[in-house]
N, C-alpha and C positions, 0 to 999 in steps of 0.2 A: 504493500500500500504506500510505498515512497520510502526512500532512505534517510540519512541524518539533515541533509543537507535541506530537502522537500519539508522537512519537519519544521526547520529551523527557520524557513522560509514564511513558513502557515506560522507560525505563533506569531515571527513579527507584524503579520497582517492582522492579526488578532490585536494585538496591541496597538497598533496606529488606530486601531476600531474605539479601541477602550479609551484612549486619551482624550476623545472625541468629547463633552459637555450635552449630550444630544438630552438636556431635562424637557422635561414638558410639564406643565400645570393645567389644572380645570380654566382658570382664568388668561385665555391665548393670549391676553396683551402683556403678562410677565416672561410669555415663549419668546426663546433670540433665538431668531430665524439661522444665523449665520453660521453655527455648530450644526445642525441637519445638511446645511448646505456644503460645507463640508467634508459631510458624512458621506455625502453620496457621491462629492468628487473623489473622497479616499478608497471610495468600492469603488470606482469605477477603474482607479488608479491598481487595485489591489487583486482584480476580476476583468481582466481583459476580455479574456474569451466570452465570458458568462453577458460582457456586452455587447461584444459583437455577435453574438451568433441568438439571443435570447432577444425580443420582441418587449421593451418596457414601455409601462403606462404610471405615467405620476399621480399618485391618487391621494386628492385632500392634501396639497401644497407638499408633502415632505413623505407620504407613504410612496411605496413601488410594489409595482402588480408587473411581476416577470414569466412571458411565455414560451418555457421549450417546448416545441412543436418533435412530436414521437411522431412512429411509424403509423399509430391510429389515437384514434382523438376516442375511440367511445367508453373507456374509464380510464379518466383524465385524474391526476391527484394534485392537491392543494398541499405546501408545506409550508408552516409559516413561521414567524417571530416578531419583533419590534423592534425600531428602530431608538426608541425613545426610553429614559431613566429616570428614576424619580429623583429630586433632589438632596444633597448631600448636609444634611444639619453641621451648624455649628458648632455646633456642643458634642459631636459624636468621637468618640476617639479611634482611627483608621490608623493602625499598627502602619501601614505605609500610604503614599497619597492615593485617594480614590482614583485618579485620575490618569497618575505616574505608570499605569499598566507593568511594576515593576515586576520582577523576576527573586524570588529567594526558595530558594531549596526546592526547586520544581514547582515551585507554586506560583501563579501570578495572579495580583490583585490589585483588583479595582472596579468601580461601581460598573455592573452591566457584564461582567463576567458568567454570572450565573444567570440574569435577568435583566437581556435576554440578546446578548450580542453573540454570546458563547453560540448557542443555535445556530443565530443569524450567522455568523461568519462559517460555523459551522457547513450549513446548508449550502452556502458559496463556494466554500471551499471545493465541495463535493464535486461539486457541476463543474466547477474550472479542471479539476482533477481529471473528471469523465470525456471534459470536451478536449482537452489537451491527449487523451488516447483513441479520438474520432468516436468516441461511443455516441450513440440515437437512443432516445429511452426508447421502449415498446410502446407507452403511450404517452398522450402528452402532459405536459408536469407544469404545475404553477406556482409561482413563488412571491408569497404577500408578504409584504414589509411592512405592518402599522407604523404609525408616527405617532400616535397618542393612548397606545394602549394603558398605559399607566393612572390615562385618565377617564379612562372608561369614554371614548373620544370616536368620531365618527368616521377615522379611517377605514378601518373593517366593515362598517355597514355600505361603505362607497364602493369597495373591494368584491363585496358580494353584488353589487347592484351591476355593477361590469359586468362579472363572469354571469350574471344571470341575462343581460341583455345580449352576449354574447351565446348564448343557451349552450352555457358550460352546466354539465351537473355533476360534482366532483365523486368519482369510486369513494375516495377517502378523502379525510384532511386530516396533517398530525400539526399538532401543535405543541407549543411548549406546556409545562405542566406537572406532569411525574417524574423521577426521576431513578438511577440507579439508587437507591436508597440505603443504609448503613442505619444498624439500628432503629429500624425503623418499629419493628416489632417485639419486645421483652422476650430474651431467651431464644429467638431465632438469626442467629449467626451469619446466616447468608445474604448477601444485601438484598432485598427487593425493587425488583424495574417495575415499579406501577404506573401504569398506563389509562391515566384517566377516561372512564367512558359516559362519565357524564358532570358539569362542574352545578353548585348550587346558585342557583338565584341572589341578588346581592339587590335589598330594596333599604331604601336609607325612609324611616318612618319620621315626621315632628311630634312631639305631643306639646302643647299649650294651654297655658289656660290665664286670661284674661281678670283683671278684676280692677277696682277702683284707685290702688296703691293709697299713697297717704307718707304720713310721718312715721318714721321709727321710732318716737317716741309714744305713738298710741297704733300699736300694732292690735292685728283680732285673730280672732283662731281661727285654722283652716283659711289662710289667705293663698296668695298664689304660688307660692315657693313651697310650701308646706303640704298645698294639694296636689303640686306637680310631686316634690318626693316622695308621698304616699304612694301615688300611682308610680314611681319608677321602681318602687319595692315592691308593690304588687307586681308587678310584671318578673322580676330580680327573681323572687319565691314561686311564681309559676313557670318553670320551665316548660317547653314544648312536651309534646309525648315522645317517646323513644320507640325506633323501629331499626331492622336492620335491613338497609333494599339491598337486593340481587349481586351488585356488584361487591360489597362488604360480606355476604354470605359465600361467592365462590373466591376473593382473596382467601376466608380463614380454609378451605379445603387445601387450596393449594398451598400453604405453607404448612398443612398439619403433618405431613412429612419432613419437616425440618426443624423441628424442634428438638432440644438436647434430649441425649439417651431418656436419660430417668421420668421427664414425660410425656414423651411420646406415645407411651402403652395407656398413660392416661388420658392424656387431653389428646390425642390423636384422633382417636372415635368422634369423639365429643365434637373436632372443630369440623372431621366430613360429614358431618351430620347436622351442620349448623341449621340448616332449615327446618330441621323439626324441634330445634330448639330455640328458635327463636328471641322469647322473652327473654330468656334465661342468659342468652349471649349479649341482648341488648342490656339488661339491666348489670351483664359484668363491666361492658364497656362505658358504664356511666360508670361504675366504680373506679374504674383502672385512672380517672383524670379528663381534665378539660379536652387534652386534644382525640384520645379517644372518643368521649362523651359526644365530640361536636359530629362524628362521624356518623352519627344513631339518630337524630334531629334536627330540626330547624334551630338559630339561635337567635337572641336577640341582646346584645348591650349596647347601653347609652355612654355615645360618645362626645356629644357636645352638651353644655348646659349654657343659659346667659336669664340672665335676671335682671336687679336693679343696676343703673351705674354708678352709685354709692350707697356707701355703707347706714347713711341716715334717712335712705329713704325706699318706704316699700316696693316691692315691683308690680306695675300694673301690668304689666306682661312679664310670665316666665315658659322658657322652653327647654324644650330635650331632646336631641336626637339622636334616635337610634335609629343603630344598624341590624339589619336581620337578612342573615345567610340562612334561604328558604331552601330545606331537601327536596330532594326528589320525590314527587308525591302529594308536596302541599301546593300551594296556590299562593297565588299576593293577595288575592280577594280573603283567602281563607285566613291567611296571614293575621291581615290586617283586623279582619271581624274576632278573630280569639284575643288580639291586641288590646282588643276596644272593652271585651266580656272579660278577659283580666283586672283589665284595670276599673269598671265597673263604677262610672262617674262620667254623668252626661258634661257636666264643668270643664274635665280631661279634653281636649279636640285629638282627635286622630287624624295627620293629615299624610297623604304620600308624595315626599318629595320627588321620588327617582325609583322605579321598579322595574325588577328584571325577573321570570318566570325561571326556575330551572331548565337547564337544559336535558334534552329528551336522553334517553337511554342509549346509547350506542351498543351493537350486537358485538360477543366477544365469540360467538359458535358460528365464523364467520369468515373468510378469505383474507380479508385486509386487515381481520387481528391477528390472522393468524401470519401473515406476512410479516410483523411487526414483530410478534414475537420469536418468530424463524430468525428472523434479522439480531434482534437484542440475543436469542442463544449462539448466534455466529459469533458476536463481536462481545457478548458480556458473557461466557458460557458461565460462570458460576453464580450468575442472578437467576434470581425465579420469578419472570414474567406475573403478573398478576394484575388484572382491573381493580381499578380501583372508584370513589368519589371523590371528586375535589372540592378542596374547602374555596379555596379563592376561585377570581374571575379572568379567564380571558377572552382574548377577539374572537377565540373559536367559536366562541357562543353565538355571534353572529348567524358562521354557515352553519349551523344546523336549518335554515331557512332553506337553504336546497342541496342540503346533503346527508345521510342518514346513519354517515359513517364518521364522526370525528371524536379524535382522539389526541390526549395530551401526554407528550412523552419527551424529556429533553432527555439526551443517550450520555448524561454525563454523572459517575459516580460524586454523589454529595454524603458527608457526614452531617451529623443532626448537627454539628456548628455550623459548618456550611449552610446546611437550610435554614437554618437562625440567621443567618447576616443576609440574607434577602432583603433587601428594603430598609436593613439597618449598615451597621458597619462593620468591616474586613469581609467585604463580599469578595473571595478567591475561586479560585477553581484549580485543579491541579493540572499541570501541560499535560503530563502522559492520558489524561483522562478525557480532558478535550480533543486528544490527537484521536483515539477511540472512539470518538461519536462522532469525528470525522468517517473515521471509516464507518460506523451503522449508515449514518445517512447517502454514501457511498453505495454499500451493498444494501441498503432498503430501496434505491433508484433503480439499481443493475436487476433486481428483483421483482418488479415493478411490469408485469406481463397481462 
């Protein structure tokens, strides 16, 4: 798959990627346009071939919608990633500079490493690779760039309006999302390549409530801070109901062989048999902690508060909003109405700022999972493939609008630190482990019939 020197070549292209500022915000007029701009002089700089021989379309000022034309066009795949980072806090302490894309002991770090350049240069690399030995995919292959996924932003929905006017209907799409995984699972040793086949719903709820305010020095009971915190503890103390869908019931089969000796013979049974145990799995994994816990339910916590703007005077308006990452299975209508009979106070307003439905189930007893996971045992053989749900949100959510098959999988092993500095600080990635999901997305192309 290339010698020292090809190696050496791809990381520094990797890096000229990371140095790159490409942030993006909900509010475009703190976006500088001139780091995307940039960005895409440096690919085009870094991917020759991938521009001369690939058909691009600029979408929503800074995203790229790229078309290799295959031997036949009738299941065509979508591969994607973003171009864009969330911003780098002040306060965050980065063992080295986010930006510096530097090198220490195989490791290089810096923002967009893991999320989500690593892919993106990844997925480049690939094609420059394929097209540099005359290779033609089998069919034809498409490659979206969002420019604002981070902000949940409209490049993806423009992305798909294209391929759909174009009456592209993709085999598959993979996206970023799962990963090589390392402790992922207590007492199962082997890392996990979960491949998300469906992510949850992300609706941002306000609750409010109105009232006359006045002086702090003649306060009354049950005013609007006091109604609003009752209601955010009633909601805090009702948690969603607990369920285990489909894809969390055939993860725990396939790992129930890999569990250490001593219990295997016990919990072995127990996890290929999760479907008739149902409750019992779901109410361990409200035991076992939050982030199991979130894997069985819908959530909901309140992330913003604002009230009076001093201290001596009451609030005639106070608010709250919360976040609620909706499973598969609930609804935002449904959502929102359990939200409202929780908190159970006409006073309370329930309003929705921003909703997004679950995305639909992707099939795992199926061609193009099983491509995926043919691919991850070529290039990871001591991972154990498995679907999974995802907590967070990406663009892929989009094409499920016309496509039945998509799936979240970045081919890069991460340890549970690594998945912790997402979005926080010393986001790294290891070289030899980026050079390896170089070659998955490599042999997931050449595979690709």
């Amino acid at each position: 798959m290339g010698g020292p020197t090809t190696h050496a070549s791809a990381i520094e292209r990797l890096q000229a990627l990371i140095r790159i500022p490409t942030v993006s915000y909900a509010d475009r007029d703190l976006i500088d346009p001139k780091p995307f701009e940039e960005f895409a002089e440096q690919l085009e700089r870094n991917y020759p071939l991938l521009h001369q021989h690939l058909e691009k379309t600029i979408v929503r000022d800074h995203g790229m919608l790229f078309h290799w034309k295959g031997t036949a066009a009738t299941r065509p795949v979508v591969l994607m990633a973003h171009i864009d980072v969330v911003p780098v806090e002040e306060t965050d302490t980065w063992q080295h500079p986010a930006f510096g894309a530097e090198i220490h002991d195989g490791v290089l770090w810096g923002r967009g490493t893991l999320d989500d350049k690593g892919c993106l240069a990844g997925i480049c690399e690939a094609v420059e690779r394929l097209l540099g030995q005359g290779f033609t995919p089998e069919q034809d292959i498409w490659l979206s760039f969002g420019c604002d996924e981070e902000v949940m932003g409209q490049a993806a929905p423009a992305a798909v309006e294209i391929l759909r006017e174009r009456g592209v209907s993709p085999w598959f799409v993979l996206d970023e999302g799962g990963a090589v995984a390392y402790d992922a699972f207590p007492g199962v040793k082997p890392p996990l390549a979960v491949i998300g086949v469906t992510e949850k719903g992300i609706t941002n709820v306000q609750l409010s409530v109105e009232g006359r305010g006045g002086h702090a020095s003649m306060p009354t009971r049950m005013d609007t801070t006091a109604r609003l915190a009752r209601a955010i503890l009633r909601l805090d103390s009702n948690p969603f109901p607990s369920s285990v869908p489909p894809p969390t019931i055939e993860m725990f089969r396939r790992i129930a062989d890999h569990l250490p000796g001593p219990l295997r013979p016990i919990l072995g049974p127990v996890l290929k048999n999760t479907d008739k145990l149902k409750p019992v799995l779901a109410r361990a994994l409200v035991a076992a902690g939050n982030e199991s816990a979130a894997m069985t339910r819908t959530t909901t916590v309140v992330t913003t508060l604002s009230g009076s703007p001093a201290n001596n005077v009451i609030a005639s308006k106070a608010t709250a909003g919360v976040n609620v990452r909706i499973m598969t299975g609930d609804t935002v209508a449904g959502v929102v109405e359990r939200i409202a009979s929780v908190i159970n106070d006409d006073q309370v307003h329930v309003d929705v700022v921003e909703s997004n439905e679950p995305s639909p189930l992707s099939p795992t007893d199926d061609d193009a999972f099983r491509l995926i996971e043919a691919t991850i045992n070529q290039t990871h053989p001591d991972a154990v493939p498995t679907p999974y749900v995802m907590m967070g949100a990406t663009d892929s959510r989009f094409f499920t609008a016309i496509c039945a098959r998509v799936y979240r999988f970045a081919p890069f092993r991460m340890s549970k630190a690594q998945r912790e500095s997402i979005h926080s600080f010393d986001e790294r990635i290891g070289v030899d482990d980026w050079l390896e999901g170089v070659d998955f997305y490599q042999r997931l192309i050449e595979g690709i019939a």
